[in-house]
DRENKE-784321 format. One record per residue: x, y, z of N, C-alpha, C, O in turn; residue in three letters. Coordinates in Angstrom, 1 decimal, decimal comma. Example, Ala and Ser with C-alpha at 12.3 -4.5 7.8 and 13.67 -1.06 7.14 Angstrom:
# DRENKE-784321
+--------+--------+--------+--------+--------+--------+--------+--------+--------+--------+--------+--------+-----+
:     nX :     nY :     nZ :    caX :    caY :    caZ :     cX :     cY :     cZ :     oX :     oY :     oZ :  aa :
+--------+--------+--------+--------+--------+--------+--------+--------+--------+--------+--------+--------+-----+
:   13,2 :   -5,7 :    7,8 :   12,3 :   -4,5 :    7,8 :   13,2 :   -3,3 :    7,8 :   14,2 :   -3,3 :    8,5 : ala :
:   12,8 :   -2,2 :    7,1 :   13,7 :   -1,1 :    7,1 :   12,9 :    0,0 :    7,9 :   13,4 :    1,1 :    8,0 : ser :
+--------+--------+--------+--------+--------+--------+--------+--------+--------+--------+--------+--------+-----+
This chain:
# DRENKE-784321
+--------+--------+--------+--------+--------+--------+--------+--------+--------+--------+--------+--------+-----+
:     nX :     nY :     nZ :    caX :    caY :    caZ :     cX :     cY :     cZ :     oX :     oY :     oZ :  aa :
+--------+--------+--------+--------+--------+--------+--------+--------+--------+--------+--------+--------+-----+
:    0,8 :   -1,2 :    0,0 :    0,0 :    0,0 :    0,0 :    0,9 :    1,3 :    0,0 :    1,7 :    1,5 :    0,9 : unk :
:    0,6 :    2,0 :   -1,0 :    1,3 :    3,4 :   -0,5 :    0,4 :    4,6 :    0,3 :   -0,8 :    4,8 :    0,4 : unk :
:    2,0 :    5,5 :    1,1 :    1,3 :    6,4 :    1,5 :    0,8 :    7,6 :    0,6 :    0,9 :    7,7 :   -0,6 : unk :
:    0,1 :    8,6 :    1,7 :   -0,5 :    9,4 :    1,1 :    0,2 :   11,0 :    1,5 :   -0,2 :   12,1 :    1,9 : unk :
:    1,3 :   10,7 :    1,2 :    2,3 :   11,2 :    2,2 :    2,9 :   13,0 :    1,1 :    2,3 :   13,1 :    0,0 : unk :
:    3,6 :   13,8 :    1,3 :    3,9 :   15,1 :    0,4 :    5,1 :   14,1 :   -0,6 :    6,0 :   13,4 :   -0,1 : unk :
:    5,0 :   14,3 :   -1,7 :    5,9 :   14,2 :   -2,9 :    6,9 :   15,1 :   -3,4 :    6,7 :   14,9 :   -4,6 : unk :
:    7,6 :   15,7 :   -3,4 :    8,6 :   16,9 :   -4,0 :    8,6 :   16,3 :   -5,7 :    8,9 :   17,2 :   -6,4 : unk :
:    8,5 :   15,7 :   -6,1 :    8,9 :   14,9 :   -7,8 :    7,6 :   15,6 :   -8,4 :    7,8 :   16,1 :   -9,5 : unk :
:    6,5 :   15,7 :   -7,8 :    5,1 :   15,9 :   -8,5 :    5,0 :   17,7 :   -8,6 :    4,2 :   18,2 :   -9,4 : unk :
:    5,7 :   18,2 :   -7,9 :    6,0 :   19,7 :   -7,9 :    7,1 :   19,8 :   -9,1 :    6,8 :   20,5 :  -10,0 : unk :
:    7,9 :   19,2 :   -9,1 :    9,0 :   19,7 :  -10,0 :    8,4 :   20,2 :  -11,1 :    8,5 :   21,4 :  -11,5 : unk :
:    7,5 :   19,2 :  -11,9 :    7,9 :   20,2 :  -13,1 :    7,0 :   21,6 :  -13,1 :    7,1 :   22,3 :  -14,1 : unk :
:    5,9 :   22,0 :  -12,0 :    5,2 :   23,2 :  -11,9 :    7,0 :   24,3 :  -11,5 :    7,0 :   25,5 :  -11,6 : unk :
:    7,9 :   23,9 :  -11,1 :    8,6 :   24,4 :  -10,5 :    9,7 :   24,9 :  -11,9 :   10,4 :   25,8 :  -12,3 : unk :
:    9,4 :   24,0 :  -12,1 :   10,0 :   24,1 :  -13,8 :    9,8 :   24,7 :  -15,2 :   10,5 :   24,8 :  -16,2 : unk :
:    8,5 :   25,0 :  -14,7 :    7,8 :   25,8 :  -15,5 :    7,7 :   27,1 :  -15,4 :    7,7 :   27,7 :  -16,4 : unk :
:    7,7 :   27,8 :  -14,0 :    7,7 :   28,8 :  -13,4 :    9,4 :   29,3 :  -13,8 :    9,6 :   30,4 :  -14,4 : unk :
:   10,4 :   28,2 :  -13,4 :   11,3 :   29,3 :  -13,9 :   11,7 :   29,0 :  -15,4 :   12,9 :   29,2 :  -15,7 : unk :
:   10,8 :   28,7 :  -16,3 :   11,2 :   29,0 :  -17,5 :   10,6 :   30,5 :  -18,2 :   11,0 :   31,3 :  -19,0 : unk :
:    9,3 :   30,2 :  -17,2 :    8,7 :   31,3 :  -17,6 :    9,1 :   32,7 :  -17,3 :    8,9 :   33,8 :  -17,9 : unk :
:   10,0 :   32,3 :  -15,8 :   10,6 :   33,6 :  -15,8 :   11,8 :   34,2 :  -16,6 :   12,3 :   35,3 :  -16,5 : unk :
:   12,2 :   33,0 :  -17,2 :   13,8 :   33,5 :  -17,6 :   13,3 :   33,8 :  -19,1 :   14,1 :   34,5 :  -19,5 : unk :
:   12,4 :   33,7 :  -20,0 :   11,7 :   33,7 :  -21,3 :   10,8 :   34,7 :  -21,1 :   11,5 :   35,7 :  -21,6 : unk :
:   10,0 :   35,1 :  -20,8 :    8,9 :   36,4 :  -20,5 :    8,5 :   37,3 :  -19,4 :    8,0 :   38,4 :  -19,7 : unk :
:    8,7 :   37,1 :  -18,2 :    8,8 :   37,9 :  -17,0 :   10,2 :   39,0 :  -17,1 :   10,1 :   40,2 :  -17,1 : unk :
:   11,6 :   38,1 :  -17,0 :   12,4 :   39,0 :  -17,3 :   13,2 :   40,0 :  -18,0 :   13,9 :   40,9 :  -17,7 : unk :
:   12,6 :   39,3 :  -19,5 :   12,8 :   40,3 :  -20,5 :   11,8 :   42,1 :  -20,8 :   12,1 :   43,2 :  -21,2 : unk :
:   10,3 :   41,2 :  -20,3 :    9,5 :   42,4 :  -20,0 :    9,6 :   43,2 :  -18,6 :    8,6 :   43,9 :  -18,3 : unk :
:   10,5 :   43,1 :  -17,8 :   10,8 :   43,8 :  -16,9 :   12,0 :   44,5 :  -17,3 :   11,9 :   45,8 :  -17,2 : unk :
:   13,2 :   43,9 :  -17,7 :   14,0 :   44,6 :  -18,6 :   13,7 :   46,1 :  -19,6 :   14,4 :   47,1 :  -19,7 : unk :
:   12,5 :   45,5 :  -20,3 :   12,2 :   46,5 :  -21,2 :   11,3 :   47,6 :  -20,8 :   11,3 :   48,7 :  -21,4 : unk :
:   10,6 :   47,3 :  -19,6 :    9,9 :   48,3 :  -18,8 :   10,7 :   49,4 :  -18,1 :   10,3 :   50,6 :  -18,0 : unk :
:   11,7 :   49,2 :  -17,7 :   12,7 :   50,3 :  -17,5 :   13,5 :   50,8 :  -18,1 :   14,3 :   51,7 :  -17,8 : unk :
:   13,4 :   50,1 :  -19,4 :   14,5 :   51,0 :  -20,7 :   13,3 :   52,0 :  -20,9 :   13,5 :   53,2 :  -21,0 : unk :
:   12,4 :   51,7 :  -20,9 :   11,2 :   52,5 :  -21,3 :   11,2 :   53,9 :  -20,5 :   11,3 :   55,1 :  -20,8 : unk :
:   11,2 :   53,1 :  -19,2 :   11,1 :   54,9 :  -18,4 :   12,2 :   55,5 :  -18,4 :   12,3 :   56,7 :  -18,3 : unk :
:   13,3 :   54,8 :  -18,5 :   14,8 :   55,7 :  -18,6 :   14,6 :   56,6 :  -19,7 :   15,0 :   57,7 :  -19,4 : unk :
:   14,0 :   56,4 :  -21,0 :   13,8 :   56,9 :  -22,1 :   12,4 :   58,1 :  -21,7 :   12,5 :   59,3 :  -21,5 : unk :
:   11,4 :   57,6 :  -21,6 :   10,5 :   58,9 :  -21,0 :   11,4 :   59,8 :  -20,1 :   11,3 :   61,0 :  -20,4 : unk :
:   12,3 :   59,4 :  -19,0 :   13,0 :   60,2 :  -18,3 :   13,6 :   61,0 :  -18,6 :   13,7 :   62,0 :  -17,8 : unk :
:   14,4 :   61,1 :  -20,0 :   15,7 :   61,3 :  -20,3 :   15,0 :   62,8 :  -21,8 :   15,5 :   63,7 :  -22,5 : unk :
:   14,0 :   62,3 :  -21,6 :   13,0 :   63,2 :  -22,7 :   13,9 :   64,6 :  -22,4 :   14,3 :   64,7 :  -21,3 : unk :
:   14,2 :   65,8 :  -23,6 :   14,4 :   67,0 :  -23,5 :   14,0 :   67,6 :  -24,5 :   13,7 :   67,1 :  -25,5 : unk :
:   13,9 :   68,9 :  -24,2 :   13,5 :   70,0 :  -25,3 :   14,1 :   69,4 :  -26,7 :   15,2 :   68,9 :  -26,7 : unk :
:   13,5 :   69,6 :  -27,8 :   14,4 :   69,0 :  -29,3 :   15,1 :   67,8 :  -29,2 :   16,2 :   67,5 :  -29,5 : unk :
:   13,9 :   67,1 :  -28,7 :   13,9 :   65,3 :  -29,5 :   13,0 :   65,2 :  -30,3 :   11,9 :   65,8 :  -30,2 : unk :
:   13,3 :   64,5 :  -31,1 :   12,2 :   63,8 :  -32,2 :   12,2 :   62,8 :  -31,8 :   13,2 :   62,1 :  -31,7 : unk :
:   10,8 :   62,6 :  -31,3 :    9,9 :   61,2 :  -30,9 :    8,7 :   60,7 :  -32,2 :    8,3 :   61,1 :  -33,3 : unk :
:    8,4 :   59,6 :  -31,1 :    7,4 :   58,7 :  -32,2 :    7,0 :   58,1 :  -31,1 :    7,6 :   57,5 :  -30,2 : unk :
:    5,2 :   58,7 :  -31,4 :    4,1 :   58,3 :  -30,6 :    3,6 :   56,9 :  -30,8 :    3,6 :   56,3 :  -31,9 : unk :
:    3,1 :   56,5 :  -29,5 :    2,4 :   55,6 :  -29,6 :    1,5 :   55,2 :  -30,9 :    1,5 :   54,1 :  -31,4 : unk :
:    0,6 :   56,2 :  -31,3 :   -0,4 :   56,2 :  -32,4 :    0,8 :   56,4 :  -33,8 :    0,2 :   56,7 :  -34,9 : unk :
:    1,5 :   56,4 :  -33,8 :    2,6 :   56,6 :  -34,9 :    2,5 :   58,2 :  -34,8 :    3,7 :   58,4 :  -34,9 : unk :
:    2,2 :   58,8 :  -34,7 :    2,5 :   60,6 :  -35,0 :    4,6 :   61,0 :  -34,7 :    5,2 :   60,7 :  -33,7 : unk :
:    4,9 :   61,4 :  -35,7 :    6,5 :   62,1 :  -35,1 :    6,1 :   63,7 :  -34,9 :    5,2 :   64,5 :  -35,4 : unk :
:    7,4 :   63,9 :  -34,0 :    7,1 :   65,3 :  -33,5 :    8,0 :   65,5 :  -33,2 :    8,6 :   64,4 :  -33,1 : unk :
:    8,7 :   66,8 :  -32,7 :    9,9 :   67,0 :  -32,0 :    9,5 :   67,9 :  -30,5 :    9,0 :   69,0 :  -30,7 : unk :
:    9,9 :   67,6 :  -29,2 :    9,6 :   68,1 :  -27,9 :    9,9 :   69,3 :  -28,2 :   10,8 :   69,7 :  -29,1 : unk :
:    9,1 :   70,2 :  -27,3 :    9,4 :   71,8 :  -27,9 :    9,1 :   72,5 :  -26,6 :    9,4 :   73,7 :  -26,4 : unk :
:    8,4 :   71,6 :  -25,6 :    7,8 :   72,2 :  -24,0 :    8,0 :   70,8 :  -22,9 :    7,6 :   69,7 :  -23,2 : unk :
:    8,6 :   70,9 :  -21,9 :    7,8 :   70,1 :  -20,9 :    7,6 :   70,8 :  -20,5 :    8,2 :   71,8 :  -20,2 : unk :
:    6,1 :   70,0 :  -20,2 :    4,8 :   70,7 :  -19,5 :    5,0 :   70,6 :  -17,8 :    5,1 :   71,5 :  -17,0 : unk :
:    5,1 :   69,2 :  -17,6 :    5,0 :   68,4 :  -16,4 :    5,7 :   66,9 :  -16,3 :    6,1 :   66,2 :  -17,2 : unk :
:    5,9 :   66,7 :  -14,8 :    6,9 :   65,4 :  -14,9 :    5,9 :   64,5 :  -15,8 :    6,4 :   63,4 :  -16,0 : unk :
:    4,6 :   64,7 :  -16,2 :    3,7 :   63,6 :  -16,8 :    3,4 :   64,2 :  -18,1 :    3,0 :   63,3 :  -18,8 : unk :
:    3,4 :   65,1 :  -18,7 :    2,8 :   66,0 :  -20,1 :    4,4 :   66,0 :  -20,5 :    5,4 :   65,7 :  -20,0 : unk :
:    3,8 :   66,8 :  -22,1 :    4,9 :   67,3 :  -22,7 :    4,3 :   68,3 :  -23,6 :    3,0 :   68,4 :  -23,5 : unk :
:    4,9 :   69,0 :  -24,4 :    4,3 :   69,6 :  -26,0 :    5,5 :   69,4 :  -26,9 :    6,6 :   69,9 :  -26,9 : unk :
:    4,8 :   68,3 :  -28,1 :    5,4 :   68,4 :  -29,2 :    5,1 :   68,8 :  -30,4 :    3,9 :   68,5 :  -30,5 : unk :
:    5,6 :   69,3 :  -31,5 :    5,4 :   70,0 :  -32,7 :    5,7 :   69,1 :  -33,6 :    6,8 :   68,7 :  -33,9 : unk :
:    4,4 :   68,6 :  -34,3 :    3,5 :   67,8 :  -35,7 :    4,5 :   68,7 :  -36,5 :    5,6 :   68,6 :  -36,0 : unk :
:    4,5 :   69,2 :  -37,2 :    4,9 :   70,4 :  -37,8 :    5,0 :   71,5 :  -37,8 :    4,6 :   71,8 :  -36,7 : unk :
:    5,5 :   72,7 :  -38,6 :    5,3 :   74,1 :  -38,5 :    4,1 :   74,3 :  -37,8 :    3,2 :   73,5 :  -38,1 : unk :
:    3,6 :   75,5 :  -36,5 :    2,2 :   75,6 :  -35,8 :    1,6 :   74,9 :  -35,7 :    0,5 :   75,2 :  -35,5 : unk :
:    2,0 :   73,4 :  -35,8 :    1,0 :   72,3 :  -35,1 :    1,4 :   71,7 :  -33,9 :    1,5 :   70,5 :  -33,7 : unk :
:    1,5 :   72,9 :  -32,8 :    1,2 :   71,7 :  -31,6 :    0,2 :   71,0 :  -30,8 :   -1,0 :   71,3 :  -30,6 : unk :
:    1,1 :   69,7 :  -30,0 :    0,0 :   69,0 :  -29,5 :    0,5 :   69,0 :  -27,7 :    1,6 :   69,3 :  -27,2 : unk :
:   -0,4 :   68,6 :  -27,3 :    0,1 :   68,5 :  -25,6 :    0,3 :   66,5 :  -25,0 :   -0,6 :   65,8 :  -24,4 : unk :
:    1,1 :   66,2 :  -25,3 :    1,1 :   64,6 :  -24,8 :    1,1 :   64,3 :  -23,1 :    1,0 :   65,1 :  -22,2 : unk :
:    1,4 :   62,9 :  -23,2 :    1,1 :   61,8 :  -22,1 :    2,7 :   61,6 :  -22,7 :    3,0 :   61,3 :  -23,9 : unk :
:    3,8 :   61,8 :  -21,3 :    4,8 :   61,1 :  -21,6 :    5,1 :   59,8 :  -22,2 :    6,0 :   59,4 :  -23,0 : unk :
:    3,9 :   58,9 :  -21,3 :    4,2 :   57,6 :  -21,6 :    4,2 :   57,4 :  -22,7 :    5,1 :   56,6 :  -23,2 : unk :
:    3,1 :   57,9 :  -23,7 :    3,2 :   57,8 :  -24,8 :    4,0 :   57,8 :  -25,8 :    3,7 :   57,7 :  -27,0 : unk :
:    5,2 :   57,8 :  -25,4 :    6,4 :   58,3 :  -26,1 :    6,8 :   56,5 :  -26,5 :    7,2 :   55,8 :  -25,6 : unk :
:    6,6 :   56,2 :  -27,6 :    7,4 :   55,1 :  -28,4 :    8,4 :   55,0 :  -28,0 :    8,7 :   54,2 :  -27,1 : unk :
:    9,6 :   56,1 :  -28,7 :   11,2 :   55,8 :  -29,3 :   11,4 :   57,2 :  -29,5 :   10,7 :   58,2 :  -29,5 : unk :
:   12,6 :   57,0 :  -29,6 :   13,8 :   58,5 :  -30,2 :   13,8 :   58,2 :  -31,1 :   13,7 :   57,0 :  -31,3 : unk :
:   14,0 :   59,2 :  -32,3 :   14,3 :   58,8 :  -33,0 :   15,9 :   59,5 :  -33,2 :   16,2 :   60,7 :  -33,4 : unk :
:   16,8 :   58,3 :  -33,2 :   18,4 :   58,9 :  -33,0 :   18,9 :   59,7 :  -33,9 :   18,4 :   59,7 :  -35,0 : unk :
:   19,9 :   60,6 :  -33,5 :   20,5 :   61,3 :  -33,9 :   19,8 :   62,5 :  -33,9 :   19,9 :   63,1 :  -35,0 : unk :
:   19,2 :   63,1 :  -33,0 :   18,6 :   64,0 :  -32,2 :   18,4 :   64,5 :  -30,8 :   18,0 :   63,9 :  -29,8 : unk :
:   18,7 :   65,7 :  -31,0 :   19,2 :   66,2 :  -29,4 :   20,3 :   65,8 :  -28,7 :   20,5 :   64,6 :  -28,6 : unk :
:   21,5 :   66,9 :  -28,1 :   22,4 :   66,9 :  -27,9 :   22,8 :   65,9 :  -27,3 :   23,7 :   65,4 :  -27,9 : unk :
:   22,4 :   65,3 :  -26,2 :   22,6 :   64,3 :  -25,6 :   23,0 :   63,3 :  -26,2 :   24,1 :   62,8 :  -26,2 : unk :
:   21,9 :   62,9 :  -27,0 :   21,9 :   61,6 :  -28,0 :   23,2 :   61,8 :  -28,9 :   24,1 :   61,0 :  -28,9 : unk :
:   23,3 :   63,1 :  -29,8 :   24,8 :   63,0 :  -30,9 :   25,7 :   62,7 :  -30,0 :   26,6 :   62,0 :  -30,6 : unk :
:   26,0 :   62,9 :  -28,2 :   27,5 :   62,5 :  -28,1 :   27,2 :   61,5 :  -27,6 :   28,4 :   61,0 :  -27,6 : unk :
:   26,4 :   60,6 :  -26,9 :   26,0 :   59,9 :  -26,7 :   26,4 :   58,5 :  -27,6 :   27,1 :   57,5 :  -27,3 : unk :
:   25,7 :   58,9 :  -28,9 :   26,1 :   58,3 :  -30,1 :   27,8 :   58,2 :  -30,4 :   28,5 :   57,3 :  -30,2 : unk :
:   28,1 :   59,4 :  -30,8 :   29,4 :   60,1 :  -31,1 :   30,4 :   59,3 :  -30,2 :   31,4 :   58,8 :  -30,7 : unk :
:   30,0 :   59,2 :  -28,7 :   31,4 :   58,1 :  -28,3 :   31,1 :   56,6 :  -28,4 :   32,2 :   56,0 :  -28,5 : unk :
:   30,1 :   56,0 :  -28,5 :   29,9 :   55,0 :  -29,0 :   30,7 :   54,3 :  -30,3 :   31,4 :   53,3 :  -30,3 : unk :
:   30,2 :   55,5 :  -31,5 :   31,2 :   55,0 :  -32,4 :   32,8 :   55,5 :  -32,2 :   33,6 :   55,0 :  -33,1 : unk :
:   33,3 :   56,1 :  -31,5 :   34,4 :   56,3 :  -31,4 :   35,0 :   55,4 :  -30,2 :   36,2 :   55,5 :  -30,0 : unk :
:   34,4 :   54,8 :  -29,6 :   34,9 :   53,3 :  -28,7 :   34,9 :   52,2 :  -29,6 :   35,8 :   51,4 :  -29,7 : unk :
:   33,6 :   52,1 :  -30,4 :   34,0 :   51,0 :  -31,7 :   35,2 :   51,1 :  -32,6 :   35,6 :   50,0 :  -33,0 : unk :
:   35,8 :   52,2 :  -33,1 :   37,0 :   52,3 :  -34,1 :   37,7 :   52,3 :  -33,2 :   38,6 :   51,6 :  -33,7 : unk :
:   38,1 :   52,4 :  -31,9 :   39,5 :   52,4 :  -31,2 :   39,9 :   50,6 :  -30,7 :   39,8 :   50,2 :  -29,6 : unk :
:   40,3 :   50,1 :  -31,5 :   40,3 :   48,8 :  -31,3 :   41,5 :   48,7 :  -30,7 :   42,4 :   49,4 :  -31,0 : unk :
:   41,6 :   47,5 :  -29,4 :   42,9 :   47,9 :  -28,6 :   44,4 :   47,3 :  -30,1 :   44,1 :   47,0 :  -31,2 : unk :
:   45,4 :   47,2 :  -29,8 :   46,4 :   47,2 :  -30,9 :   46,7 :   45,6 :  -30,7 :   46,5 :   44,8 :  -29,8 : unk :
:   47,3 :   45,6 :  -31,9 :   47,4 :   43,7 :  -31,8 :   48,9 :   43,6 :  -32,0 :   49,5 :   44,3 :  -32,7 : unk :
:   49,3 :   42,8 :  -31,4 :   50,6 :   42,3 :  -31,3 :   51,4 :   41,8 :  -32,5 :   50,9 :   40,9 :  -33,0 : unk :
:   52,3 :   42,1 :  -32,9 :   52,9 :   41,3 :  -33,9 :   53,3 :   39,9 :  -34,3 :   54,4 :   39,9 :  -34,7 : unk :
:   52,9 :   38,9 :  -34,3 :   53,7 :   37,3 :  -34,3 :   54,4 :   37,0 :  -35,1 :   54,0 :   37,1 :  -36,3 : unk :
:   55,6 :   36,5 :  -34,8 :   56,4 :   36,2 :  -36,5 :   56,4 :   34,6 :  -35,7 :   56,5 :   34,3 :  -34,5 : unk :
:   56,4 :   34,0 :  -36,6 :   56,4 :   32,2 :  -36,8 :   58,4 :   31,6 :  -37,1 :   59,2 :   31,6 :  -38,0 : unk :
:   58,3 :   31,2 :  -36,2 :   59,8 :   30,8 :  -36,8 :   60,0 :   29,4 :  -37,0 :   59,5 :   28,5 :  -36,3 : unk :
:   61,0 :   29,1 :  -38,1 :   60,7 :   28,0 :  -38,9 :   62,3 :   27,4 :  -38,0 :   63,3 :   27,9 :  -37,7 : unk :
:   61,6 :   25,8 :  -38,0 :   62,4 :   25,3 :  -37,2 :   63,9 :   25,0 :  -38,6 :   63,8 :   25,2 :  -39,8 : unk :
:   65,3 :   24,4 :  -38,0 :   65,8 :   24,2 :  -38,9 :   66,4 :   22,9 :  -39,1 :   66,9 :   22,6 :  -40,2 : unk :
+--------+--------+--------+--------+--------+--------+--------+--------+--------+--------+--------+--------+-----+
């Protein structure tokens, strides 16, 4: 007869599941949830953004730590929801060019490579 006793084997694979799920979808959307607000954060006057509804604009006011105003075009402004902010679009606003700017200039600086000469036995 067996008992009716706690099992640890019948848990595993719920246990196994949980952390697949976390290393596949919990922590990559946690990840991206704070790239997100670093980017609403980092918002300044003369960025070109891209809204949520697709609209581009470039920041021309913050309003509030939660509003903004960006400019559709020539005299078209609008008043946004930070969050709404998609993306940057790069290569806009000071920050971003040096930002950018040392990035590629740490990519061309490749550390220097050593010389090898091979010598032939005789």
């Amino acid at each position: 007869m067996e008992s009716a006793g706690f099992n640890i084997a019948s848990f595993l694979p719920f246990i196994l599941i949980f952390v697949l799920m976390y290393f596949l979808i919990i922590r990559p959307q946690n990840k991206k949830a704070k790239e997100h607000q670093a980017l609403v954060q980092s918002l300044a006057k003369g960025d070109k953004v891209i809204m949520n509804g697709g609209l581009i604009g470039t920041v021309t006011k913050i309003i509030s730590d939660t509003e903004l105003q960006i400019e559709l075009e020539e005299g078209a402004k609008a008043r946004v929801v930070r969050s709404m902010v998609a993306s940057l679009i790069k290569g806009t606003g000071t920050e971003q060019t040096k930002a950018s700017a040392e990035k590629v200039a740490a990519k061309k600086t490749l550390p220097a490579r050593k010389k090898t000469t091979v010598k032939k036995k005789k």
